[in-house]
C-alpha positions as a printed NumPy array, in Angstrom:
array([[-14.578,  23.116, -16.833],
       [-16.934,  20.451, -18.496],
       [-20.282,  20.447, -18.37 ],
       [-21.118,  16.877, -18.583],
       [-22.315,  14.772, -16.258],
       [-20.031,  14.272, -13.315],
       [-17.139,  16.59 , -15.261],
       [-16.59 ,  13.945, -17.636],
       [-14.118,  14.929, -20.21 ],
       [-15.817,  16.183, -23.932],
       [-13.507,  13.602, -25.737],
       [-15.601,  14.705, -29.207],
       [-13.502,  18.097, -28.95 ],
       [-10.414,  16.624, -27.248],
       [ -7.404,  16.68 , -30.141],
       [ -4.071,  15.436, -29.737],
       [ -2.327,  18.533, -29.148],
       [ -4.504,  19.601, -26.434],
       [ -3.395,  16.314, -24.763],
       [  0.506,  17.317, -25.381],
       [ -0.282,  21.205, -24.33 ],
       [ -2.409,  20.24 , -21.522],
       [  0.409,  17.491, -20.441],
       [  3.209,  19.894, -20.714],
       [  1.301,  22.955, -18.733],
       [ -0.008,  20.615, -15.824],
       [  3.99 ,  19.82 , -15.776],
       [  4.872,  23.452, -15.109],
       [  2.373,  24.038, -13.053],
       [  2.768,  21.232, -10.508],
       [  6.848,  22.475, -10.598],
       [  5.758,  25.715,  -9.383],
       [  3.713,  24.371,  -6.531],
       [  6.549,  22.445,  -5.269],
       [  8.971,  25.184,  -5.829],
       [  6.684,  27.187,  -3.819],
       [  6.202,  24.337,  -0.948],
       [ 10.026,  24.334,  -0.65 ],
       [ 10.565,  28.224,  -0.835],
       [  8.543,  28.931,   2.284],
       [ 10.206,  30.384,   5.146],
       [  7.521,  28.523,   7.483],
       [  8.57 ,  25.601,   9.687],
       [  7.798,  22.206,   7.623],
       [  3.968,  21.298,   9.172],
       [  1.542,  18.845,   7.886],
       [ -0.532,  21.394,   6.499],
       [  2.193,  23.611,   4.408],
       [  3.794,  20.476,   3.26 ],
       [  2.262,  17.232,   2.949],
       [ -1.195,  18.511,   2.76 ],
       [  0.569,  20.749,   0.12 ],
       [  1.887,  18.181,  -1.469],
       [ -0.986,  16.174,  -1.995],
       [ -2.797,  18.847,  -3.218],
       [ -0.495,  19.614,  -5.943],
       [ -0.468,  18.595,  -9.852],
       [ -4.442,  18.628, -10.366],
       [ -3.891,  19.752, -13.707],
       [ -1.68 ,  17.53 , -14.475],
       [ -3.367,  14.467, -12.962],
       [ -6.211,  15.265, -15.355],
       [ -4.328,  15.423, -18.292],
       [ -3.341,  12.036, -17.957],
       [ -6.417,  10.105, -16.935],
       [ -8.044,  11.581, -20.406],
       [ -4.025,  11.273, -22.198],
       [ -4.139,   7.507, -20.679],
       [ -7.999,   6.881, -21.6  ],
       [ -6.823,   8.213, -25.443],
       [ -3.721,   6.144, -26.325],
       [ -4.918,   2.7  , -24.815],
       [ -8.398,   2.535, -26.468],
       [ -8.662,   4.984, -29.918],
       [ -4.446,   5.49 , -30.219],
       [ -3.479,   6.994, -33.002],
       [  0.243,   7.672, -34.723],
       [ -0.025,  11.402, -33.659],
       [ -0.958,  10.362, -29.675],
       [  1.861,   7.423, -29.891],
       [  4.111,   9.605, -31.14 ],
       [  3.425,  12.015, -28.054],
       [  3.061,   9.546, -25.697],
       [  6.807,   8.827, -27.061],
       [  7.927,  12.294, -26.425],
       [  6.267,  13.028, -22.99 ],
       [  7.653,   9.342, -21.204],
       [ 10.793,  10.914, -20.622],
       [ 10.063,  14.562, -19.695],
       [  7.566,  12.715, -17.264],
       [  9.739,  10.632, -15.803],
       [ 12.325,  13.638, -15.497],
       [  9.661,  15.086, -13.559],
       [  8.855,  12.965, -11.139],
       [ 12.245,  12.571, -10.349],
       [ 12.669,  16.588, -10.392],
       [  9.826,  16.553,  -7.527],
       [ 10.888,  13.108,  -5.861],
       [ 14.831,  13.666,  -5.586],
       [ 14.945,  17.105,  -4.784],
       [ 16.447,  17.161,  -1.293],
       [ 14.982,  20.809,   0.217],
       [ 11.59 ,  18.92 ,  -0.792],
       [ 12.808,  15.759,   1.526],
       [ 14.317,  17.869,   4.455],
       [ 10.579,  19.29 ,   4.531],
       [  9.06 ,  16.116,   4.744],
       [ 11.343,  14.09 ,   6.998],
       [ 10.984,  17.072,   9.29 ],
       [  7.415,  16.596,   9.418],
       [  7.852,  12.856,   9.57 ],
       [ 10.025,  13.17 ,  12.284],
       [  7.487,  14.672,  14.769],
       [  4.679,  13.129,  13.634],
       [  3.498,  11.55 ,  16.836],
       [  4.25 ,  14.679,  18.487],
       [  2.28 ,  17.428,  16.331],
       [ -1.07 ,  16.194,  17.031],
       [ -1.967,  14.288,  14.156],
       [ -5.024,  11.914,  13.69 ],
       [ -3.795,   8.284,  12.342],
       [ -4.574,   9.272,   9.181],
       [ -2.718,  12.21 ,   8.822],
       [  0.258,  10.354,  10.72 ],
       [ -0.021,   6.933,   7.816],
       [ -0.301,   9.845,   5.365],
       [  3.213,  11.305,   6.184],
       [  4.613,   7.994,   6.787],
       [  3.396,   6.847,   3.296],
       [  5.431,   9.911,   1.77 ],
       [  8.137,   9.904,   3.609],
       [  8.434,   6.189,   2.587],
       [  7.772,   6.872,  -0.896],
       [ 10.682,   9.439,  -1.078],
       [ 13.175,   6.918,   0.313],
       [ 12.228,   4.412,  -1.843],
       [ 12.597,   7.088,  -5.192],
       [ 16.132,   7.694,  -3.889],
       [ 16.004,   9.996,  -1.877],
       [ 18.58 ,   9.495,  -0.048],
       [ 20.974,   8.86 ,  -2.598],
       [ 23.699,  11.78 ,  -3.185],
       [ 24.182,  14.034,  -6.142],
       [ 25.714,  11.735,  -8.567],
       [ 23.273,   8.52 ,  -7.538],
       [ 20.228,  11.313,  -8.666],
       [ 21.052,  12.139, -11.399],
       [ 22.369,   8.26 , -12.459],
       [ 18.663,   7.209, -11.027],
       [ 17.537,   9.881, -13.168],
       [ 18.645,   8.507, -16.408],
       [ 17.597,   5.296, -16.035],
       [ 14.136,   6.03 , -14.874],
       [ 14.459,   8.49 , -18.891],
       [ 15.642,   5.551, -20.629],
       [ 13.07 ,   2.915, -18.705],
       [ 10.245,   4.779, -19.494],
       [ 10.885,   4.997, -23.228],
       [ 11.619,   1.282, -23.28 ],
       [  8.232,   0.747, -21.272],
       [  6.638,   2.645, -24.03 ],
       [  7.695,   1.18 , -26.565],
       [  6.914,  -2.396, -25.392],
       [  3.08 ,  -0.847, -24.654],
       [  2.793,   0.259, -28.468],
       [  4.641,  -2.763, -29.781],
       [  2.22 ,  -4.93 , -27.833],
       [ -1.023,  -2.946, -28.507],
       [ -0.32 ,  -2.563, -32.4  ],
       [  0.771,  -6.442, -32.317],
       [ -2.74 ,  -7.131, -30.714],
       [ -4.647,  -4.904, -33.131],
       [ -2.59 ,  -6.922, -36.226],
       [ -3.037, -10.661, -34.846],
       [ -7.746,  -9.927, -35.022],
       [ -8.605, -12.83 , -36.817],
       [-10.399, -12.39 , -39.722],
       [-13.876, -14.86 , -40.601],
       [-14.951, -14.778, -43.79 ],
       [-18.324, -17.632, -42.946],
       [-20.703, -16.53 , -40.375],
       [-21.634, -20.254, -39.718],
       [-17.796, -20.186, -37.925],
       [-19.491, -17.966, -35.809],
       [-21.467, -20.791, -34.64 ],
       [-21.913, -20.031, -30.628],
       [-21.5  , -16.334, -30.588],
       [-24.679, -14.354, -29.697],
       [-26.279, -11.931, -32.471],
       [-24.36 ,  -8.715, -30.567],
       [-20.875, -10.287, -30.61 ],
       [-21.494, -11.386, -33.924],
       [-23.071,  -7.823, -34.997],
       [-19.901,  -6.615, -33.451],
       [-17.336,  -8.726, -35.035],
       [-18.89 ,  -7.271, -38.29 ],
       [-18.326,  -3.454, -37.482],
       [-14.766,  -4.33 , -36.675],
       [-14.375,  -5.186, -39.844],
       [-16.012,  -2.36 , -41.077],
       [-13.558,   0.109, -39.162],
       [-10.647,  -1.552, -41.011],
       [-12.383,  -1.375, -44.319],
       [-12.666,  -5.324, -44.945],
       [-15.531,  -7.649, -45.583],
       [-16.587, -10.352, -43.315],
       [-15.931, -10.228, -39.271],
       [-12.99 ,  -9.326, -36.905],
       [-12.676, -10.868, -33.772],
       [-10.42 ,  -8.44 , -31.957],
       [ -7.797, -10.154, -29.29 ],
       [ -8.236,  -8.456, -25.365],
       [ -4.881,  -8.034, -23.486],
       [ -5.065, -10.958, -21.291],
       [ -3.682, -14.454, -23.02 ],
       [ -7.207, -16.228, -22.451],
       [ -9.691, -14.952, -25.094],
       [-13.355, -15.125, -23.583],
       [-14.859, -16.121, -27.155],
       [-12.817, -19.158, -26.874],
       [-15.422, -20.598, -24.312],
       [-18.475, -20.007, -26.965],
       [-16.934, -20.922, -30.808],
       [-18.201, -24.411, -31.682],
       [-15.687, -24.441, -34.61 ],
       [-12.733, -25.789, -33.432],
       [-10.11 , -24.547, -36.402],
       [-11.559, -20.746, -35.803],
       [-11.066, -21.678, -31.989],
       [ -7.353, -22.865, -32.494],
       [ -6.835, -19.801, -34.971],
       [ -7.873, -17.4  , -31.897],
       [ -6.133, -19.083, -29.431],
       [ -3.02 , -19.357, -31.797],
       [ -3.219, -15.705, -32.461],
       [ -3.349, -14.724, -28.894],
       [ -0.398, -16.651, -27.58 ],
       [  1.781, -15.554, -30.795],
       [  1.407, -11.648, -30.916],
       [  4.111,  -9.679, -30.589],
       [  6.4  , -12.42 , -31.004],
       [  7.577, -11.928, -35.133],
       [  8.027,  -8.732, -36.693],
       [  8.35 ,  -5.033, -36.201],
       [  6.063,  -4.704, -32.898],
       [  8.173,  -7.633, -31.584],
       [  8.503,  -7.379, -27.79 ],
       [ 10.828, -10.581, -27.183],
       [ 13.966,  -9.103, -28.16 ],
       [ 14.985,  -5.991, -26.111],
       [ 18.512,  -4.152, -25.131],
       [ 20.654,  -6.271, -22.941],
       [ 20.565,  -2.939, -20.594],
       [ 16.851,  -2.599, -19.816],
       [ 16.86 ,  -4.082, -16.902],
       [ 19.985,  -1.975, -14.854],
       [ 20.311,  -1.767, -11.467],
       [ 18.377,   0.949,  -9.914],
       [ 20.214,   2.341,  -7.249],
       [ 17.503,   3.639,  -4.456],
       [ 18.951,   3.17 ,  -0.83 ],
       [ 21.9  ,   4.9  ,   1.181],
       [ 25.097,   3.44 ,   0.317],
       [ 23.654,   1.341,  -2.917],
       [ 25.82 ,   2.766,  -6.17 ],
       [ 23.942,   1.573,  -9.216],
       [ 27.266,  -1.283,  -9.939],
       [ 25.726,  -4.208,  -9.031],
       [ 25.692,  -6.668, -11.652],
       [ 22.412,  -8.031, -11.149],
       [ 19.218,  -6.285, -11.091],
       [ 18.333,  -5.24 ,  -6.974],
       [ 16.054,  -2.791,  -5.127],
       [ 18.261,  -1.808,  -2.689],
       [ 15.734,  -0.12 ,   0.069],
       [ 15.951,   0.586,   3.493],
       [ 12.655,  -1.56 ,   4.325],
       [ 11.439,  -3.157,   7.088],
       [ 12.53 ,  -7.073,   7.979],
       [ 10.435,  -9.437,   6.312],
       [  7.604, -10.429,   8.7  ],
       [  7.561, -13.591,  10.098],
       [  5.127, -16.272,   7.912],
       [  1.569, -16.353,   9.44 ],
       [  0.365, -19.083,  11.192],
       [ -3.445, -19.755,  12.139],
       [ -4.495, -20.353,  15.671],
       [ -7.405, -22.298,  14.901],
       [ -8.993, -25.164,  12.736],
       [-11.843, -23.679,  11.076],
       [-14.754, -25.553,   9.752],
       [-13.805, -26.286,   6.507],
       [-10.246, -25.264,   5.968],
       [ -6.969, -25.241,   8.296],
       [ -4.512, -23.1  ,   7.612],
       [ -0.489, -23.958,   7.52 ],
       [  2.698, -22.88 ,   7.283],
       [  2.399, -22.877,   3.299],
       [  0.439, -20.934,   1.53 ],
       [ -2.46 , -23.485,   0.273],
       [ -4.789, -24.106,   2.545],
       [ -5.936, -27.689,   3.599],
       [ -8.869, -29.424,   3.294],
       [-10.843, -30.371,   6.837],
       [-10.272, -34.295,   5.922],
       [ -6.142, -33.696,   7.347],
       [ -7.092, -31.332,  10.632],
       [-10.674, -32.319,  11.729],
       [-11.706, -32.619,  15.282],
       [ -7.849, -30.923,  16.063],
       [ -6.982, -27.91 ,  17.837],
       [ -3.822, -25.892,  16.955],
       [ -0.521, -26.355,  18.533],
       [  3.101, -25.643,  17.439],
       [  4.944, -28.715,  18.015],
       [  2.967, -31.426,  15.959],
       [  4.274, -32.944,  12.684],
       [  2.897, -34.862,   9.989],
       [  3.562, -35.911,   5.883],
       [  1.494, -33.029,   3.746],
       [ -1.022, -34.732,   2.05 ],
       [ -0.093, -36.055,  -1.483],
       [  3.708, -36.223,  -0.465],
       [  6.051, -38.521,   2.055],
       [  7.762, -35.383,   3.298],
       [  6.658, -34.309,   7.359],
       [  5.967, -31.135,   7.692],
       [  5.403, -28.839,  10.776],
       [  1.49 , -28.208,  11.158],
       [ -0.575, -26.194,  13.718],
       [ -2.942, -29.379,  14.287],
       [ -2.327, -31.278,  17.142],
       [ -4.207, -34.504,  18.754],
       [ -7.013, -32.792,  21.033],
       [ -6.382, -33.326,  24.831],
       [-10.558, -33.533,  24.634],
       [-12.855, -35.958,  22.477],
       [-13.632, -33.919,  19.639],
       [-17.638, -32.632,  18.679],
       [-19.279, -35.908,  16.711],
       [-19.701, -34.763,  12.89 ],
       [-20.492, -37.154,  10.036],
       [-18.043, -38.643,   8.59 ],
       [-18.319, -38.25 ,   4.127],
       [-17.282, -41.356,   3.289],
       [-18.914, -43.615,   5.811],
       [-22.32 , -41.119,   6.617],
       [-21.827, -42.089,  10.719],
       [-21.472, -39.391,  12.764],
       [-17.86 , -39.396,  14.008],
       [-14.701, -37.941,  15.916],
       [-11.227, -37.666,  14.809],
       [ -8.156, -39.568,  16.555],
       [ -4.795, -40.572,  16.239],
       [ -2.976, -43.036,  17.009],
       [  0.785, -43.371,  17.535],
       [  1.603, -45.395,  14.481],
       [ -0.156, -42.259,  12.057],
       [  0.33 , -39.023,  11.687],
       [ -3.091, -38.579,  10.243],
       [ -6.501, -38.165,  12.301],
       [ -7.957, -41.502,  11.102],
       [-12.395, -41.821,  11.177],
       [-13.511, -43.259,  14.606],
       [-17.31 , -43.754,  16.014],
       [-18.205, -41.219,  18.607],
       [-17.424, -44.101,  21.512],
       [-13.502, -44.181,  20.237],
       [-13.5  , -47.165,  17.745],
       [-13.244, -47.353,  13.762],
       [-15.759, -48.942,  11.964],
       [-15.093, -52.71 ,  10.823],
       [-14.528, -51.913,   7.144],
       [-17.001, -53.943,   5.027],
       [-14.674, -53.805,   1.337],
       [-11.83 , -52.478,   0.33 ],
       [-13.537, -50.888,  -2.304],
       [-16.424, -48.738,  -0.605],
       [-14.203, -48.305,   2.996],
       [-11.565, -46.063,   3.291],
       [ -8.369, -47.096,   4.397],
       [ -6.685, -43.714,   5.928],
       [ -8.059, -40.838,   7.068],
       [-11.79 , -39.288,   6.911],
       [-13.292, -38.666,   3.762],
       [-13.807, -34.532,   3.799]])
């Protein structure tokens, strides 16, 4: 057990083949606990089951978090080339745990009489998050569906690994290298101070500016120099696109169809998730105007200036701002004069109507009437300014 501060992992005396040993024992152990979960002669219970369950793989859940912390921040060839041999004896595994149907009788047993065994809600989301992750894995499927599922989950995590290195050893290739500091122009001293020791890590004079993972690159809101700034940004959007760690040409196979619900065979030509899930829920539609924003039918909400000094009601229809097409909306014309607020454009405090000719809640004074517009250039012409 470490003795650091809050059991942090002693990566100083952590070596690659304690990660592979450590990987492959919390992989045997966390077999046995399930073997011994579905070996009891007990009826299937919360407790001896899912509780059980969750409980199982510690070991193994710690191996990875330091395995994971290792390969994507100080990766060498020794921990890629393990992370290349455990991907498929991991996936294998999960699918050893996740397909094996004594394991599943267990749990849908205890899903079954959920409501009826006492459970708090969280207990009861707890089994019904399980039993739902099962189905989903494939469960369900028969013998020969398993093991088909089974060797495409091998051969899609090997792929998935190989696109991870590919894109991390691209990223570490595509650093652009400054040989002037004065490109450096709009870095601080400690980015510049670090650029430096990056390129003392690689054994080369000068700086490194090191690409992140996401396409934007943060220094590209600080560099005054414009040809370093298109050099970063060309970098960035061009890694992993020429060469050996290419990731833009991959088998024609990688993407199979996974077959993970009752009845779904793996032969469909086109990628699906077949899954026994719930309908789709209906889209959500407000019930109110708030303040500043009413919410619609589609996803972007819209600014107070179209639904002002409305309440909500189902069987209204207007154009969507910025096009001519009329689209449902929850704002109706009020039955009531609306609460006087000021209007943005013409600073008068003001109410929302409509009239039959527009579909839009046009600026009126508080007694009912529009303003006489003074110019075409300072008045507007449609509806209220916010």
């Amino acid at each position: 057990m470490s003795e650091l501060p809050f059991r942090l992992p002693p990566f100083a005396d952590i070596s690659a083949e304690h990660c592979r040993e450590a990987l492959l024992a919390g992989m045997a152990e966390q077999r046995a606990e399930v073997a011994a979960i579905v070996a009891s002669d007990e009826e299937p219970t919360f407790d001896n089951t899912v509780v059980a369950l969750e409980r199982s793989g510690a070991l193994l859940t710690r191996a990875w978090n330091v395995f994971g912390n290792l390969t994507s921040s100080v990766s060498t060839p020794r921990l890629r080339e393990i992370e290349r041999e455990i991907a498929p004896l991991e996936a294998a595994h999960d699918d050893a745990i996740r397909l094996d149907p004594a394991l599943f009788a267990r749990v849908d047993a205890v899903h079954a009489a959920r409501h009826d065994s006492g459970l708090d809600a969280e207990a009861v989301r707890l089994v019904e998050r399980y039993h739902l992750d099962l189905v989903l894995a494939g469960a369900q499927l028969d013998q020969a569906g398993r093991a088909r599922l089974t060797q495409l989950n091998q051969e899609l995590s090997t792929l998935s690994t190989a696109f991870g290195q590919n894109l991390q050893l691209a990223t570490e290739a595509a650093a652009v290298r400054v040989s002037d500091r004065t490109e450096l122009d709009g870095l601080s001293d400690e980015e510049i101070a670090g650029a430096a020791a990056a390129a003392a890590d690689r054994g080369l004079d000068g700086y490194v500016l090191a690409l992140l993972l996401p396409t934007g690159q943060p220094l590209l809101s600080k560099l005054r120099n414009r040809e370093l700034r298109r050099r970063v940004f060309a970098a960035s959007l061009g890694r992993a696109s020429t060469g050996s760690t290419t990731t833009g040409r991959w088998p024609s196979g990688s993407l199979p169809c996974v077959p993970t619900g009752p009845g779904c065979s793996g032969s469909t030509p086109t990628p699906i998730w077949c899954s026994p899930t719930r309908p789709p829920a209906p889209p959500r539609r407000s019930t109110r105007c708030s303040p500043r924003w009413c919410l619609h039918p589609w996803p972007t909400p819209m600014p107070r200036r179209w639904c002002c000094g409305r309440r909500p009601s189902g069987t209204a229809s207007r154009s969507r701002p910025g096009t001519g097409r009329s689209t449902a909306s929850r704002c109706a014309p009020s039955a009531t004069p609306s609460t006087p607020r000021r209007c943005a454009r013409t600073s008068s405090w003001t109410g929302c109507s409509s009239t039959a000719s527009s579909t839009r809640p046009s600026c009126s004074t508080a007694t009912g009437s529009r303003p006489a517009p003074t110019s075409s250039a300072t008045t507007p012409t449609s509806a209220c300014g916010r």
